[in-house]
C-alpha positions, -999 to +999 in steps of 0.1 A: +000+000+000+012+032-014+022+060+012-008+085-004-032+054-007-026+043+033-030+081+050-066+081+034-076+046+041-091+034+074-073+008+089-079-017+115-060-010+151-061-042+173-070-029+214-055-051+246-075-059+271-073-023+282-079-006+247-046+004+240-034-004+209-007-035+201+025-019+195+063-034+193+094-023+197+123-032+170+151-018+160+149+008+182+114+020+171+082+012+187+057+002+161+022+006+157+004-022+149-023-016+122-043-038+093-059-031+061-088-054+067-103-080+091-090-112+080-052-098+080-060-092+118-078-126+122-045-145+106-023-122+131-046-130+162-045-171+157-008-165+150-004-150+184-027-178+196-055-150+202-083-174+191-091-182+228-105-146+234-123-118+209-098-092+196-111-056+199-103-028+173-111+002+162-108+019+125-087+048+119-075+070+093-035+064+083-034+099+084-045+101+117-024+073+132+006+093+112+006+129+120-014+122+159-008+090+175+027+086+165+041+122+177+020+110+210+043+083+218+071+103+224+099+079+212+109+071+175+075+054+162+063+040+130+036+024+116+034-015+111+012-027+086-007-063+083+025-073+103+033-110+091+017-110+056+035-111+030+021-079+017+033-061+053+042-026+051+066-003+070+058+031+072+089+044+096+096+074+112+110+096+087+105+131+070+076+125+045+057+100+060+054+118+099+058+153+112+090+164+114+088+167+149+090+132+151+112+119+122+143+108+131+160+119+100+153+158+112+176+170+135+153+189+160+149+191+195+124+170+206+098+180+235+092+162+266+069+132+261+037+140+268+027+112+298-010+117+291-005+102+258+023+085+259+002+061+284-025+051+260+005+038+236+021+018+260+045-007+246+025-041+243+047-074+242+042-083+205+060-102+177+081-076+160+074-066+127+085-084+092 
């Protein structure tokens, strides 16, 4: 999925138990997990051995999860999508794809993480991306 193509597609965000979305960290950057449809999640949740327990998501604009939820984290943070299908997608965090303010390809000075946020992205044990 094309950069252009992902920011104004609704994707799929899978929730834990307290509906905060999966992330992962790898490579030094925490990832957001995301999926382009319902059976891409469904093949990632029985891969994880989630088929004992419903999966909760919500749907949200690419755009959104670039230029809002990823400056929230407030470490280097990308997007990670259908993690484990062969048609997987990185979206990292670099000039062009988030705000400056949180590329790690700008030199800048970056703020002090905001904990309000920064708590609803907590770091969720995960696979890492592939």
């Amino acid at each position: 999925m094309l950069l252009g193509e992902f920011r104004r597609t609704p994707v799929l965000l899978p929730l834990d138990e307290d509906e905060v979305p999966l992330t992962a960290d790898y490579g030094g950057i925490r990832w957001i997990y995301a999926f382009s449809h319902e059976e891409a999640l469904a093949r990632f949740a029985i891969a994880r051995g989630g088929s004992r327990r419903e999966w909760a998501y919500q749907r949200v604009l690419g755009a959104r999860l670039l230029d809002a939820a990823v400056p929230a984290v407030g470490v280097p943070c990308g997007v990670a999508l259908d993690v484990g299908s062969p048609d997987g997608v990185l979206f990292p965090p670099v000039s062009g794809i988030v705000p400056d303010a949180a590329a790690v390809d700008v030199e800048h000075h970056p703020a002090a993480v905001d904990t309000e946020h920064h708590g609803k992205l907590q770091r969720i044990q995960g696979e890492a991306p592939q």
